[in-house]
DSSP file (Angstrom, degrees, kcal/mol; ACC not computed):
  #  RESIDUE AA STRUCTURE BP1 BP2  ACC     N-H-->O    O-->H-N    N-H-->O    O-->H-N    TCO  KAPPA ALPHA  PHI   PSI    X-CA   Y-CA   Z-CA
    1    1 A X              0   0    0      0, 0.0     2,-0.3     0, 0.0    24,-0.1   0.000 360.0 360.0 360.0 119.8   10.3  -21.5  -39.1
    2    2 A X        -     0   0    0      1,-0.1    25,-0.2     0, 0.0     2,-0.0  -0.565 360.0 -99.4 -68.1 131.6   10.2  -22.0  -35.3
    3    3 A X        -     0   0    0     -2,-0.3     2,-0.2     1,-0.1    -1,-0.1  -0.336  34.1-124.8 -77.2 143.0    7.1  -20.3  -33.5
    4    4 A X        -     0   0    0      2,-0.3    -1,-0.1    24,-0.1    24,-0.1  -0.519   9.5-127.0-107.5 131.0    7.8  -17.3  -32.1
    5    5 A X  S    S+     0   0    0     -2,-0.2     2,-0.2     2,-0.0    -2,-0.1   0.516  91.3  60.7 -78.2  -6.8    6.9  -16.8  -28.3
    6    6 A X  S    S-     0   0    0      1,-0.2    -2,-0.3     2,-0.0    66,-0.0  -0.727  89.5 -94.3-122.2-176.1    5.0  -13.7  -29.4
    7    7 A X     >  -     0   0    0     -2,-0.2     4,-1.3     1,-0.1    -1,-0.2   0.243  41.7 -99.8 -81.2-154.5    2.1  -12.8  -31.5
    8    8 A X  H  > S+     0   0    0      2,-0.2     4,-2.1     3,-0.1     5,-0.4   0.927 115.4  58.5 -98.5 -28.2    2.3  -11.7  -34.7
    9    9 A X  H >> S+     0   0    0      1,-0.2     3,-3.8     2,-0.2     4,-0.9   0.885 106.8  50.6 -39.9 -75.7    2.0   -8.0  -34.1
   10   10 A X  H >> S+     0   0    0      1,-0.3     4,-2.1     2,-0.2     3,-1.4   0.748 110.3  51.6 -36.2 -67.7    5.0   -8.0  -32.0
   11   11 A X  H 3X S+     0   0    0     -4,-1.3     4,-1.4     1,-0.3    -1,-0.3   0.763 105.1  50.7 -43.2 -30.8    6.9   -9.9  -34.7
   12   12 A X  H <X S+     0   0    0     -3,-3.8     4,-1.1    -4,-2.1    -1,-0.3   0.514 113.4  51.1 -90.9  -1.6    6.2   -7.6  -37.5
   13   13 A X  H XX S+     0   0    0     -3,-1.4     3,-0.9    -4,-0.9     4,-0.6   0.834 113.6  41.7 -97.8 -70.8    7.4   -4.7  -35.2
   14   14 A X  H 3X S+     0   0    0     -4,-2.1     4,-0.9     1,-0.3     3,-0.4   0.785 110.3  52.7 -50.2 -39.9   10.4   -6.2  -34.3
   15   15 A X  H 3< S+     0   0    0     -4,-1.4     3,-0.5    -5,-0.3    -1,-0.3   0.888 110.3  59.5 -67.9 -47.7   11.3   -7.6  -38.0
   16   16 A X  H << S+     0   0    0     -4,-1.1    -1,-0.3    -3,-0.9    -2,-0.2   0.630 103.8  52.6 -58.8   2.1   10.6   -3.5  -38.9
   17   17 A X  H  < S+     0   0    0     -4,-0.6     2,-0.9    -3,-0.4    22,-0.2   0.598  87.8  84.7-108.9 -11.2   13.2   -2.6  -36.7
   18   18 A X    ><  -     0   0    0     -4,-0.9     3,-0.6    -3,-0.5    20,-0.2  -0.770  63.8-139.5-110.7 128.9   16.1   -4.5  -37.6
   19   19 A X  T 3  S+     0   0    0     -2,-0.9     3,-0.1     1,-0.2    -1,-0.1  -0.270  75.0  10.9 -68.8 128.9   18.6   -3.5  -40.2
   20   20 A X  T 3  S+     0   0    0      1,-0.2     2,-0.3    -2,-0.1    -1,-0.2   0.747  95.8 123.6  65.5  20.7   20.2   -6.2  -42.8
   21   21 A X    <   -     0   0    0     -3,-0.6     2,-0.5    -6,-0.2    -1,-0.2  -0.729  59.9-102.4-118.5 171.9   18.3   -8.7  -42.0
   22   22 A X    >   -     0   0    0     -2,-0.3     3,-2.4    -3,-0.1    -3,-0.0  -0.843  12.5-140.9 -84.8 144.9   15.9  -11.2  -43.6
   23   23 A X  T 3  S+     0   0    0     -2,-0.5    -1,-0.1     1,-0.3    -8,-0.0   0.836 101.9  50.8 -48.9 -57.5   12.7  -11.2  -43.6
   24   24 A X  T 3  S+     0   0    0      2,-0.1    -1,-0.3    -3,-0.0     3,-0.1   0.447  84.1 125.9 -36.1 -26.3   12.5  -15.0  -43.1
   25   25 A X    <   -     0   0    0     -3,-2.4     2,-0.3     1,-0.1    -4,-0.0  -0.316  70.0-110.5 -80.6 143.7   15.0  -15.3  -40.1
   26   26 A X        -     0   0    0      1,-0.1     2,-1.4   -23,-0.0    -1,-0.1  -0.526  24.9-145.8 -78.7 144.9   14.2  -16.8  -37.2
   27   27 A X        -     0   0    0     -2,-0.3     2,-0.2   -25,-0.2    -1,-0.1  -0.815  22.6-151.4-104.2 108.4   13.9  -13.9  -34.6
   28   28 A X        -     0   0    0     -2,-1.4    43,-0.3     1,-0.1     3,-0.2  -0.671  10.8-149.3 -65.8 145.9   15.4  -15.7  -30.8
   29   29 A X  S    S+     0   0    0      1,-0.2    43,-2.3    -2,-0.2    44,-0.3   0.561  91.0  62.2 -95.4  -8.5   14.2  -14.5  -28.4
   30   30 A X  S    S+     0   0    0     41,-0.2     2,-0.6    42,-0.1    -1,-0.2   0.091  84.0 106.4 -85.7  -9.6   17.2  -15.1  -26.3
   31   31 A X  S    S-     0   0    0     -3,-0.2    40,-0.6     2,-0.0    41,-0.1  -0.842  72.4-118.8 -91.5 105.5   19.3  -12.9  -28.5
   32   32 A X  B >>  -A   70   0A   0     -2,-0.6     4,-0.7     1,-0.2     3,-0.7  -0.187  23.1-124.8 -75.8 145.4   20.5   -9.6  -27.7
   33   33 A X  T 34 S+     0   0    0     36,-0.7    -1,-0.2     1,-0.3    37,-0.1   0.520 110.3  55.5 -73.7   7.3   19.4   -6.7  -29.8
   34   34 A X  T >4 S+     0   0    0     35,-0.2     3,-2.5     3,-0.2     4,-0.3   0.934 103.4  53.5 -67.9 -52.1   22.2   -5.5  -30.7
   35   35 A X  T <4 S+     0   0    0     -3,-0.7    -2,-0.2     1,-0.3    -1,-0.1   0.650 110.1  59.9 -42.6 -19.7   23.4   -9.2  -32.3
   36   36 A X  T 3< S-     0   0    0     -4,-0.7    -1,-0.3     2,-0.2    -3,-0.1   0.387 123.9-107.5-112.9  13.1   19.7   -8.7  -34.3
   37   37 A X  S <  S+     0   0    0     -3,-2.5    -3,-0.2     1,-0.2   -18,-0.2   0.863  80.1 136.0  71.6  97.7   20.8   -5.4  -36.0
   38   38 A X        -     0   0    0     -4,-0.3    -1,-0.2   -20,-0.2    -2,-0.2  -0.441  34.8-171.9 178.2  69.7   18.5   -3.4  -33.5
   39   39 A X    >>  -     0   0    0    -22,-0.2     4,-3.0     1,-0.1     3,-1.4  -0.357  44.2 -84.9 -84.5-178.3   20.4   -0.3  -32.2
   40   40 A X  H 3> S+     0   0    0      1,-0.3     4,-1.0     2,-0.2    -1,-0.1   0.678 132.9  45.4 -68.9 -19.2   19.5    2.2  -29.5
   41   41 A X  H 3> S+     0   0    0      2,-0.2     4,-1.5     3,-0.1    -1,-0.3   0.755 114.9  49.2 -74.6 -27.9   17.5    4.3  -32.1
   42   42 A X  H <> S+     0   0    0     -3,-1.4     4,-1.6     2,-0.2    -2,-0.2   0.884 112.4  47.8 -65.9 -34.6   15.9    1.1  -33.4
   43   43 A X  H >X S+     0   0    0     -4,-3.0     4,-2.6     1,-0.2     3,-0.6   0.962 113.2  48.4 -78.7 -32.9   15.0   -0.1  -29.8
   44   44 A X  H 3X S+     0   0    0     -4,-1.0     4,-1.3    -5,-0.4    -1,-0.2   0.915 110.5  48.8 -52.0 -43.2   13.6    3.3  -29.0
   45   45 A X  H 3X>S+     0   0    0     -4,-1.5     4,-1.0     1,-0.3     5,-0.7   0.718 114.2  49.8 -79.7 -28.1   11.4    3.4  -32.3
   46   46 A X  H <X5S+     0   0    0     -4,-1.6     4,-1.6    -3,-0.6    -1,-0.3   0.867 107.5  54.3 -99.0   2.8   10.2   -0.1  -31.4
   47   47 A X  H  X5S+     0   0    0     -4,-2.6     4,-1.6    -5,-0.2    -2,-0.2   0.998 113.8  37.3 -60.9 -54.5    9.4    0.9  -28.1
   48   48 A X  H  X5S+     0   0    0     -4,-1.3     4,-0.6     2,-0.3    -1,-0.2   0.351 115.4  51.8 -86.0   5.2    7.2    3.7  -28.9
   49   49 A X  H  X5S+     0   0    0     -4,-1.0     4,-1.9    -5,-0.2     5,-0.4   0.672 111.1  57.9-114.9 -43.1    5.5    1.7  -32.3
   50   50 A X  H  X<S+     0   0    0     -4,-1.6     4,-2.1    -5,-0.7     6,-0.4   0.955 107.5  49.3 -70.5 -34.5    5.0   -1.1  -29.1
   51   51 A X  H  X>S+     0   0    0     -4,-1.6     4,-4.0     1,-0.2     5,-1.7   0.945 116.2  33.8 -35.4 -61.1    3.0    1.6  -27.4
   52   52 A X  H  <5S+     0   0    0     -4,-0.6    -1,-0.2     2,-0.2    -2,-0.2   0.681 116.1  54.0 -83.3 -22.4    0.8    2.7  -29.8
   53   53 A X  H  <5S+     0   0    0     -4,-1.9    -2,-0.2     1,-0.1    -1,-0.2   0.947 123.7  35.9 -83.6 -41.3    0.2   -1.0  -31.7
   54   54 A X  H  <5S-     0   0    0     -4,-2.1    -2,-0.2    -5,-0.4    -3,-0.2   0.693 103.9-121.1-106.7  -9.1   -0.7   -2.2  -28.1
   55   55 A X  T  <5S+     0   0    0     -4,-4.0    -3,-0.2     1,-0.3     2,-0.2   0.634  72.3 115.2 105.0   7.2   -2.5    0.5  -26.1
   56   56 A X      < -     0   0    0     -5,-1.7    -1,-0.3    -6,-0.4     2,-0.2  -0.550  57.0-143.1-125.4-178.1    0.0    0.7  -23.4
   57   57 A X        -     0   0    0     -2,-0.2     2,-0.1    -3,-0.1    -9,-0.1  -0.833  18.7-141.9-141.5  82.3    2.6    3.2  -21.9
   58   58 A X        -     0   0    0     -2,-0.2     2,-0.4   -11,-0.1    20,-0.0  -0.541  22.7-134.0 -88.9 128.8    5.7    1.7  -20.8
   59   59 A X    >   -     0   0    0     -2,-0.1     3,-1.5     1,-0.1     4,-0.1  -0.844  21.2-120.6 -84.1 122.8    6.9    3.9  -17.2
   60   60 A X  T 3  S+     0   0    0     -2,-0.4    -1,-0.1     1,-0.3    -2,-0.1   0.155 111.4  71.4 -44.1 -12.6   10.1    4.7  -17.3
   61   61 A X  T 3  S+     0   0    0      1,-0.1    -1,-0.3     3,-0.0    -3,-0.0   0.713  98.2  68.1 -68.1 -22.4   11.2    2.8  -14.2
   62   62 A X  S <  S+     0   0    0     -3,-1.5     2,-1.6     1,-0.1    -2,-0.2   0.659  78.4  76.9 -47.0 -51.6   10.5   -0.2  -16.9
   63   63 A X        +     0   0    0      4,-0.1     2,-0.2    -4,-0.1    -1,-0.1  -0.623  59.0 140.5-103.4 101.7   13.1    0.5  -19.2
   64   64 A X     >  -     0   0    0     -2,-1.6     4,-2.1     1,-0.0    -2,-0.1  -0.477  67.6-101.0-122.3 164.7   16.0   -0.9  -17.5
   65   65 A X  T  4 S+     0   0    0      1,-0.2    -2,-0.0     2,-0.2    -1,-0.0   0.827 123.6  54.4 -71.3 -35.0   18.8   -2.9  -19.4
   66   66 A X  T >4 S+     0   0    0      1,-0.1     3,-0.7     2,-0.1     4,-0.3   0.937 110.4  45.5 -76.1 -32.1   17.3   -6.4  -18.3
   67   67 A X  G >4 S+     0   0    0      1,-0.3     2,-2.4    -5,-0.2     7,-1.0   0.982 122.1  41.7 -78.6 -50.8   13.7   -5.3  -19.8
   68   68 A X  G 3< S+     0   0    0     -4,-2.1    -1,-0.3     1,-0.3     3,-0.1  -0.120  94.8  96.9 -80.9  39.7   15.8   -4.0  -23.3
   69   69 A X  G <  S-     0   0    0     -2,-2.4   -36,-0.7    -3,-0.7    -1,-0.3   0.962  90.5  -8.5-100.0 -37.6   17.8   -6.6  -23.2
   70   70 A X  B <> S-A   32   0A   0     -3,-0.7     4,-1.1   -38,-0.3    -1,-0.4  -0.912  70.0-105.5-151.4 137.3   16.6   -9.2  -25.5
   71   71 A X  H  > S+     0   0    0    -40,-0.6     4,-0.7   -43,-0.3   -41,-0.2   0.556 125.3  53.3 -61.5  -2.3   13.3   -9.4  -27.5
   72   72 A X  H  > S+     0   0    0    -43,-2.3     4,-2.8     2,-0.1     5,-0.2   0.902 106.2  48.5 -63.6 -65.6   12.3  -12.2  -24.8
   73   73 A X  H >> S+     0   0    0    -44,-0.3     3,-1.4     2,-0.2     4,-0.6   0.874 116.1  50.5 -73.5 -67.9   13.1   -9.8  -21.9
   74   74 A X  H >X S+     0   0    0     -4,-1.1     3,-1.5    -7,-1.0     4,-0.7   0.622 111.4  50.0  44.2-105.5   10.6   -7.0  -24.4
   75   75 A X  H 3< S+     0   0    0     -4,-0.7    -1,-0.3     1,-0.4    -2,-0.2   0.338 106.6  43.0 -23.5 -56.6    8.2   -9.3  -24.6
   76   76 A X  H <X S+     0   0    0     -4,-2.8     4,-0.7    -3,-1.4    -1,-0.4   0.531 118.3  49.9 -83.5  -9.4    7.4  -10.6  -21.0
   77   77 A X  H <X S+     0   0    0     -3,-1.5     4,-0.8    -4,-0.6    -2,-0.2   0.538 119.3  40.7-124.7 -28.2    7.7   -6.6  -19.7
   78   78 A X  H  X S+     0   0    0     -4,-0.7     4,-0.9     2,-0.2    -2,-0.2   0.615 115.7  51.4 -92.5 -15.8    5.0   -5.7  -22.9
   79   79 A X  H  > S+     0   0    0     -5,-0.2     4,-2.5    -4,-0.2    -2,-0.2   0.932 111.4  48.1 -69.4 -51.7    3.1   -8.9  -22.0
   80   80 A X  H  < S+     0   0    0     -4,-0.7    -2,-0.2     1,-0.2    -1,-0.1   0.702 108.7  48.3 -75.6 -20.6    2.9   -7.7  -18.4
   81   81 A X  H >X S+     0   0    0     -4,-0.8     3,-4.3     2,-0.2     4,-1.1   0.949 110.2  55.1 -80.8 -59.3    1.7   -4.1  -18.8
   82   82 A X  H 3< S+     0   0    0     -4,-0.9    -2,-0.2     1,-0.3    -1,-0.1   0.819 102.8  54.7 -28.1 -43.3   -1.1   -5.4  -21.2
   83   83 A X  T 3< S+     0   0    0     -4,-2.5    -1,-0.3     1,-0.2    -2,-0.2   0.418 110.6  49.2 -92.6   1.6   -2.2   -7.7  -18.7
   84   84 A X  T <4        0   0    0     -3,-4.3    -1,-0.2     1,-0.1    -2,-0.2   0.730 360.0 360.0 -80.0 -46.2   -2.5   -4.5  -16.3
   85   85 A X     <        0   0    0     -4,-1.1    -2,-0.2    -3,-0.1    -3,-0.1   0.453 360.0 360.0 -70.2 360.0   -4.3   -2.4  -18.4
């Protein structure tokens, strides 16, 4: 399994959000979430389960289609709020 560019929280949230998959698959990060079984009621649910596992608040100027685009694009935008707070 290729290491994951995030931690492991962040992995077990995404891997709860996507439909039909296995557990075992590698999640790219490069991959859009629709392509990962992850539709707009899955991205919402992992937005708000990424709030609350990490302590943060995502501002709504934030969730733009380039931050939701990909679990990379996620990732650096949840990276970058942490690193505020």
């Amino acid at each position: 399994m290729t290491e994951q560019p995030w931690d492991e929280k962040f992995d077990h949230l995404l891997r709860s959000h996507r439909r039909l998959a296995e557990s075992q698959d590698t999640i790219a990060p490069d991959v859009p979430f629709d392509l990962l079984g992850i539709d707009s009621l899955g991205l919402l649910g992992l937005i708000v389960d990424s709030e609350e596992v990490f302590g943060i608040e995502f501002p709504s100027d934030m969730l733009t289609s380039d931050v939701l685009a990909t679990p990379g694009t996620f990732w650096q935008a949840l990276k970058d709020l942490m690193s505020m707070s």
